[in-house]
C-alpha positions as CSV (number, residue, x, y, z in Angstrom):
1,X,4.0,-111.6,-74.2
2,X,2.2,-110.8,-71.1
3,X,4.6,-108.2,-69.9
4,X,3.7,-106.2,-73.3
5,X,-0.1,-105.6,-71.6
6,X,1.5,-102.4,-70.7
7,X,1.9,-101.1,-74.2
8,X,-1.9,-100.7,-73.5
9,X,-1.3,-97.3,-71.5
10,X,0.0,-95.8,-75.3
11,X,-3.6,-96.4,-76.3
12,X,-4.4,-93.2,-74.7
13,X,-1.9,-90.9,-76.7
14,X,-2.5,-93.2,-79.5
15,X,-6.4,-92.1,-79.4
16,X,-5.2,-88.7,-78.8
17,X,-3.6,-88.1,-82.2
18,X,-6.0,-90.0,-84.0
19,X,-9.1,-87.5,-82.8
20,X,-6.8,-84.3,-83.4
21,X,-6.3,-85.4,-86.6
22,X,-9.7,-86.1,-88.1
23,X,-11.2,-83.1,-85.4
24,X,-14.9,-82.1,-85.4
25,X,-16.2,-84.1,-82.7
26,X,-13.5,-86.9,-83.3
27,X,-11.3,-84.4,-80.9
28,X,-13.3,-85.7,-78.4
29,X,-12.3,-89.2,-78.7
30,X,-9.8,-89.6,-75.8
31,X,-12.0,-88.3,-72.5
32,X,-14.9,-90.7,-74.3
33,X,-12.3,-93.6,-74.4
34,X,-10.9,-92.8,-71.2
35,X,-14.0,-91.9,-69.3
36,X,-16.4,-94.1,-70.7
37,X,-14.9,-96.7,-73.1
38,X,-12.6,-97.9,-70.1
39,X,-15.4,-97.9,-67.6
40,X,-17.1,-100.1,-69.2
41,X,-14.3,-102.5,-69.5
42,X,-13.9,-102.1,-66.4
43,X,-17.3,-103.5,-65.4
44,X,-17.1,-106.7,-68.1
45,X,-13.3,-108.0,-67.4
46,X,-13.1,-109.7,-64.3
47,X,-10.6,-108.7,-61.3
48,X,-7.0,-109.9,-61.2
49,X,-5.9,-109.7,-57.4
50,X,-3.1,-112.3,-57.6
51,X,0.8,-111.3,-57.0
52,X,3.6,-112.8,-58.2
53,X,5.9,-115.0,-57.1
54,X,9.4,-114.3,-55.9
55,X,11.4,-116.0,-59.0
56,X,8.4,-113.9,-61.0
57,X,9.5,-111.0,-59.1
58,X,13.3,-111.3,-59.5
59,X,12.8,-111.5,-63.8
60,X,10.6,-108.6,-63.9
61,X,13.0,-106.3,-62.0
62,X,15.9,-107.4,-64.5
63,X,13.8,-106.8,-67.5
64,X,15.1,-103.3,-69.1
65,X,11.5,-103.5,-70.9
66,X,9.1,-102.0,-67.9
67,X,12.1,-99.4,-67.5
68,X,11.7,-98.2,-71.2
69,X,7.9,-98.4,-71.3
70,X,8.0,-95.5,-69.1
71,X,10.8,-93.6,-70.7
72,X,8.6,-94.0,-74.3
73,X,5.8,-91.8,-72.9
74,X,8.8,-88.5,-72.7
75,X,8.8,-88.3,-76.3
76,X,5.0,-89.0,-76.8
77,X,3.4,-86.2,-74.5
78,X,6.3,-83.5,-75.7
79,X,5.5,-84.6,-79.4
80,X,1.6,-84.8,-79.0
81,X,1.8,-81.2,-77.4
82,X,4.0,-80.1,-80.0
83,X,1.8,-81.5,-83.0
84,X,-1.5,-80.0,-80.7
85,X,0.3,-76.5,-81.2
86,X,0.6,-76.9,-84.8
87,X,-2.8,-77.3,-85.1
88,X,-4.6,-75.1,-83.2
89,X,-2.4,-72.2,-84.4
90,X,-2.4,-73.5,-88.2
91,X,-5.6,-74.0,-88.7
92,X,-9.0,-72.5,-88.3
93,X,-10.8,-74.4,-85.8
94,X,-14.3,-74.5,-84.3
95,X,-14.5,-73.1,-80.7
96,X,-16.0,-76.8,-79.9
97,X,-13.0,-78.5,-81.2
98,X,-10.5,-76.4,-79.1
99,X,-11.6,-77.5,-75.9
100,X,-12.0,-81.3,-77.3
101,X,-8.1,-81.2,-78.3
102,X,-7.6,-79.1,-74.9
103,X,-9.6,-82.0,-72.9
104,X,-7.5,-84.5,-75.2
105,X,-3.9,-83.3,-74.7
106,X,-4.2,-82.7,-70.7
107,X,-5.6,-86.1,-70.2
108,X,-2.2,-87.3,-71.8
109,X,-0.3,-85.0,-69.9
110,X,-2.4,-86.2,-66.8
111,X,-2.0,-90.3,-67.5
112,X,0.9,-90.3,-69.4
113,X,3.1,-87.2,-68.0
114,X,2.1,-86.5,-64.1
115,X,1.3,-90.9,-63.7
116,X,4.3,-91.5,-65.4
117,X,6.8,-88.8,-63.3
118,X,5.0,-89.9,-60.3
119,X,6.7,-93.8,-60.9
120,X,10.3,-92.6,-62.5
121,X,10.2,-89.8,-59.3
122,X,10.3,-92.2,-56.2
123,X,13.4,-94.0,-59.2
124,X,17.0,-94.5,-57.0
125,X,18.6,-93.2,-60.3
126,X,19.2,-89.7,-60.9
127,X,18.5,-89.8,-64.6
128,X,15.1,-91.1,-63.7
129,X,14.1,-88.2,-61.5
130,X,15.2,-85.8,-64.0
131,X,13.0,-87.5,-66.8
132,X,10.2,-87.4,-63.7
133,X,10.7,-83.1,-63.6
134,X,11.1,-82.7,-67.2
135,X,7.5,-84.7,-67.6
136,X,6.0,-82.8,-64.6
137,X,6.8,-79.0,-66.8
138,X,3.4,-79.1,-69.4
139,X,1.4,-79.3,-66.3
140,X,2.9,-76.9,-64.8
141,X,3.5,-78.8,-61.3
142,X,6.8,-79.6,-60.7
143,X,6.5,-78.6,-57.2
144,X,4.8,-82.4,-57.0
145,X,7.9,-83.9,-57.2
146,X,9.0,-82.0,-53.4
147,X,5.5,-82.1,-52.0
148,X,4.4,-85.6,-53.0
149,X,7.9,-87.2,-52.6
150,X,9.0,-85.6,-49.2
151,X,5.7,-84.3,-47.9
152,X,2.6,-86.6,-49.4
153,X,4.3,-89.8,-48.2
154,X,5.4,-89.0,-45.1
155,X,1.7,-87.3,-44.1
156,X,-0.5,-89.9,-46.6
157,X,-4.0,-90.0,-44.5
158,X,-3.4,-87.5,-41.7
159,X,-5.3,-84.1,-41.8
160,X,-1.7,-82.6,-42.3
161,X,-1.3,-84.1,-45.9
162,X,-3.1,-81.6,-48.6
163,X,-3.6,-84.8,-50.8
164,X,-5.7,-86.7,-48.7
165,X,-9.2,-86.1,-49.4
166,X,-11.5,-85.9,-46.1
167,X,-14.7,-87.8,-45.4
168,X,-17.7,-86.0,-47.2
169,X,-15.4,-83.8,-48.6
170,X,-16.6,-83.1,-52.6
171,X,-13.8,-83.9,-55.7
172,X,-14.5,-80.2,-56.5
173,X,-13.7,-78.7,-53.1
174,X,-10.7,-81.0,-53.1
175,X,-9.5,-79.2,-56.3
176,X,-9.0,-76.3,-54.5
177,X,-7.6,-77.2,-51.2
178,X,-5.3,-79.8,-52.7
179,X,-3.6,-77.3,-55.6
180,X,-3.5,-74.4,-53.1
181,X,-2.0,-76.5,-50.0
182,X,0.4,-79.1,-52.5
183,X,1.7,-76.0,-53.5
184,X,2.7,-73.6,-50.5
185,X,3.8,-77.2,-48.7
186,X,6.2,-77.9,-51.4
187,X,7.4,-74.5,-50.3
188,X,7.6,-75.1,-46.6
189,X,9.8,-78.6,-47.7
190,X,12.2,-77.1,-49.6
191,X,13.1,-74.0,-47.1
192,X,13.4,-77.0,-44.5
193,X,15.7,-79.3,-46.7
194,X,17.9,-76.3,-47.3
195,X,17.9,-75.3,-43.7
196,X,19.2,-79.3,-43.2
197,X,22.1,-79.3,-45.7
198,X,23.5,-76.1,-44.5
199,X,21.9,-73.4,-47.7
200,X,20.7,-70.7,-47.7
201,X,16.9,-69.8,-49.0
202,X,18.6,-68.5,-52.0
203,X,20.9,-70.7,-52.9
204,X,21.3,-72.8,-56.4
205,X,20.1,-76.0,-54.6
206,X,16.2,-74.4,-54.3
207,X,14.7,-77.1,-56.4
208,X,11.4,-74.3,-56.5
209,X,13.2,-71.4,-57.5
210,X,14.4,-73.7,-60.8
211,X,11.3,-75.2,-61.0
212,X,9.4,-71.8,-60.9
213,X,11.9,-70.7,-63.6
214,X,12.2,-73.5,-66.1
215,X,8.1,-73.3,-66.1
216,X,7.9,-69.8,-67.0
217,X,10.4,-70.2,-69.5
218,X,8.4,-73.0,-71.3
219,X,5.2,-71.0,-71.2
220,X,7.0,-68.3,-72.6
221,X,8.9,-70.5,-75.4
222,X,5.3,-71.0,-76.4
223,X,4.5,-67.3,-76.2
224,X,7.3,-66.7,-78.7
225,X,6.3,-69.9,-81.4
226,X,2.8,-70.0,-80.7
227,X,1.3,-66.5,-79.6
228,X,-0.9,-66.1,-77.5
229,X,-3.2,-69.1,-79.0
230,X,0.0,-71.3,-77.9
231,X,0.4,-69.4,-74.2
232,X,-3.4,-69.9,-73.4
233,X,-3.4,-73.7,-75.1
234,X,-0.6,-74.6,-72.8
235,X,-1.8,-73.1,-69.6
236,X,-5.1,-74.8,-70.5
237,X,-4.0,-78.2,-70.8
238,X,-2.0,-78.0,-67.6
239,X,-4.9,-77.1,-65.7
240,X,-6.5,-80.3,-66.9
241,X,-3.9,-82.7,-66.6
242,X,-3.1,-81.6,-63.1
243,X,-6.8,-81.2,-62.0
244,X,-6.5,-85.2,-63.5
245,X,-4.0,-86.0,-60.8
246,X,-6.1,-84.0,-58.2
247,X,-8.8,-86.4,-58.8
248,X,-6.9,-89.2,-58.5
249,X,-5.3,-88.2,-54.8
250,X,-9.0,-87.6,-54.2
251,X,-10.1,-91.3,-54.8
252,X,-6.5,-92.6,-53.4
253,X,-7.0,-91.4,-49.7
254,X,-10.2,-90.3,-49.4
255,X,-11.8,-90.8,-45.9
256,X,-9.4,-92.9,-44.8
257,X,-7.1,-91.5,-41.7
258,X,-4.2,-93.0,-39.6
259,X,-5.0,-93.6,-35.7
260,X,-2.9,-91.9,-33.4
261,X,-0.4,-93.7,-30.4
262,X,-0.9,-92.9,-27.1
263,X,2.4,-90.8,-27.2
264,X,0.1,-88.3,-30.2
265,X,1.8,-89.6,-32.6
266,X,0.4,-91.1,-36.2
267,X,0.7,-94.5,-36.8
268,X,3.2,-95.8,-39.5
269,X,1.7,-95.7,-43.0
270,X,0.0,-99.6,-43.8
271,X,-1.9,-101.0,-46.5
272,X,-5.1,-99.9,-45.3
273,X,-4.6,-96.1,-45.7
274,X,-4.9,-96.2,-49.3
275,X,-7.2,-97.4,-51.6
276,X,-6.4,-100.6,-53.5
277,X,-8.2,-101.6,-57.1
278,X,-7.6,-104.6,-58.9
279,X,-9.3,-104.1,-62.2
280,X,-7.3,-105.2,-64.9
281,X,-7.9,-102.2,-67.0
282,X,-7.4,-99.6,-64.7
283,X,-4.0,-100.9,-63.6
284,X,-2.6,-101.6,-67.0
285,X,-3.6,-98.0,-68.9
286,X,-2.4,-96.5,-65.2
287,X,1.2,-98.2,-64.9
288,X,-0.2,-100.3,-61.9
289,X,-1.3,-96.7,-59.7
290,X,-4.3,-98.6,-58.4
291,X,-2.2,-100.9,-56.6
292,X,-1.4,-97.6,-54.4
293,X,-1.7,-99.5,-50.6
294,X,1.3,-101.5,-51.6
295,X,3.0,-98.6,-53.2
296,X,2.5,-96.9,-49.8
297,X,3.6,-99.5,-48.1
298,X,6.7,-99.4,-49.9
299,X,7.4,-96.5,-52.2
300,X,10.5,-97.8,-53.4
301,X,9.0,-101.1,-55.5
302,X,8.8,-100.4,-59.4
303,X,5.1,-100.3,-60.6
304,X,6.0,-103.9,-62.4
305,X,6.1,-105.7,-59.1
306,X,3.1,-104.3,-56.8
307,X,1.3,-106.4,-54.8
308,X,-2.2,-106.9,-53.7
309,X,-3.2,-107.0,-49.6
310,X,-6.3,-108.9,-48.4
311,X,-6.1,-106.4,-45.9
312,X,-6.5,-103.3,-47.9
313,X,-9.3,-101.0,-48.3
314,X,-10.7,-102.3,-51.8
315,X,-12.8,-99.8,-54.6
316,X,-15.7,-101.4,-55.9
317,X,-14.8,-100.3,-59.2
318,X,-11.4,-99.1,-61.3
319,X,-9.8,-96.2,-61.0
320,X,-11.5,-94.6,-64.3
321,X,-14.9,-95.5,-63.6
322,X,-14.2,-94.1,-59.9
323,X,-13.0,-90.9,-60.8
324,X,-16.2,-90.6,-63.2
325,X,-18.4,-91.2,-60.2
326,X,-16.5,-89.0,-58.1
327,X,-17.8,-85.7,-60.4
328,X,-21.3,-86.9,-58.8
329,X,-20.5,-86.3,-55.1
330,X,-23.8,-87.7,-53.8
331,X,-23.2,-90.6,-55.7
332,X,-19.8,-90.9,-54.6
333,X,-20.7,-90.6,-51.0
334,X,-23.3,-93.3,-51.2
335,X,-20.7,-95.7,-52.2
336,X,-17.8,-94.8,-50.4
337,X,-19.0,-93.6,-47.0
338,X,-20.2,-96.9,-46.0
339,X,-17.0,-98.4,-47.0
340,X,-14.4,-96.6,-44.7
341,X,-13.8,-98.3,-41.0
342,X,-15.7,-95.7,-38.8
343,X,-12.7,-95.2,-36.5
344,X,-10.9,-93.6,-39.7
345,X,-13.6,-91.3,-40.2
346,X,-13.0,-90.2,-36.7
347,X,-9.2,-90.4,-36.3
């Protein structure tokens, strides 16, 4: 029964549709859940930093369950998006209950798209990472898929990677040089994986090209059902389900920098370049994200099986409650600064 404490990360869909539903200020039900509900959980339920043991390990990598917990979330954000569409363009809504549904829908697309591409993407099956793309198009950043995959894990906590946040650097300046520099790095990966297979820039095999194309066509699919009211909803709740994920990479790296070798090179990635969370609500509703230094460590290892290092840096709080704190960037620097080794700082 304890495997099914993952159903847990439906709650946030589940709160999603019930708020559109009743609307007036019920559409703002899921960032209330999700930003303060959870938080607060957070704080009461004690920590959970134990690991499992390798017979433990072996039944939960043959259980077809955690495999299909991710795969339930496809039809969920297409369907909430879809039934989000029929309402704002349907009815006559209040300007306030536009933005709550907006708020609502791209925090699903956020946790339950983006978080949920980012786990099937790093997936040795093909099928997987095509489920991963096809969950990445309502938020408009398919490019993550190249830049995080190929770029974000090879250059996690180095000046070179665009999501690693740097120390005293603010959540909202981050925004902007993480989108931007994600996004023209994807870019520079793809040209160089096509240079190393023998293509041409403008070959079929340009992952970006397809991914620039399949995007406008599903803004303009809703263009053509939805108007304009469906164009602007869409682009609207991509901007906040990928400015979500920006404020997770912020909290994930930030301030924390590999040392170089004598030779100038950066040291291999470890469990201490990432930041590690062990709050039991956090890593259930999150698919087990805020177990990142072992996912690091090895991005290979399904969500279902992370571990916890005594050696990684550890948040004082959950990943919800942290990103809430990291909107207050004084705040956020008073706790965090004093936290990271100062040779990182300097590295």
């Amino acid at each position: 029964m304890k495997d099914l404490k993952y159903l847990a990360a439906f709650s946030i869909p589940a709160i999603a549709i019930i708020g559109i539903s009743l609307k007036g200020i019920y559409s703002y039900a899921t960032p209330f859940y999700a930003f303060v509900l959870l938080p607060v959980l957070e704080l009461i339920l004690a920590e959970d930093s134990s690991n499992l043991k390798e017979d433990e390990v072996e039944k939960r990598l043959n259980k077809k369950l955690f495999d299909w917990l991710l795969y339930l979330n496809l039809p969920l954000v297409y369907g909430l998006l879809l039934y989000s569409l029929y309402q704002i363009t349907s009815l006559q809504l209040e300007t306030y209950e536009l933005i709550g549904i907006v708020i609502s829908v791209g925090i699903v697309i956020g946790v339950n798209g983006i978080n949920v591409a980012h786990e099937l993407g790093h997936r040795l099956f093909s099928r997987e990472r095509y489920l991963a793309k096809i969950l990445l198009i309502p938020s408009l950043y398919m490019h993550f898929y190249i830049e995080h995959n190929f770029g974000h894990h090879i250059h996690a906590a180095t000046k070179e990677d665009p999501a690693t946040a740097r120390y005293n650097q603010s959540v909202y300046s981050f925004w902007l040089t993480s989108t931007v520099r994600q996004y023209f790095s994807a870019w520079r990966i793809q040209k160089k994986l096509l240079v190393n297979n023998n293509r041409g820039f403008f070959s079929l095999q340009n992952d970006m090209f397809w991914f620039l194309i399949i995007q406008v066509a599903y803004l303009g699919t809703l263009f053509v059902l939805f108007g304009l009211s469906g164009l602007f909803f869409g682009i609207s709740v991509a901007i906040v389900g990928f400015l979500l994920l920006e404020t997770v990479n912020y909290i994930e790296h930030y301030g924390l920098l590999r040392l170089k070798t004598k030779s100038g090179r950066y040291d291999r990635v470890k469990e201490i370049h990432s930041w590690n969370s062990n709050h039991v609500i956090g890593r259930i509703v999150l698919y087990e994200l805020t177990r990142h230094s072992d996912h690091h460590y090895k991005s290979s290892k399904k969500y279902q099986i992370l571990d916890c290092h005594e050696d990684s840096p550890q948040m004082p709080f959950g990943y919800p409650t942290s990103m809430v704190i990291s909107l207050i960037p004084p705040l956020w620097f008073y706790i965090m600064n004093k936290r990271i080794p100062p040779e990182m700082i300097s590295a």
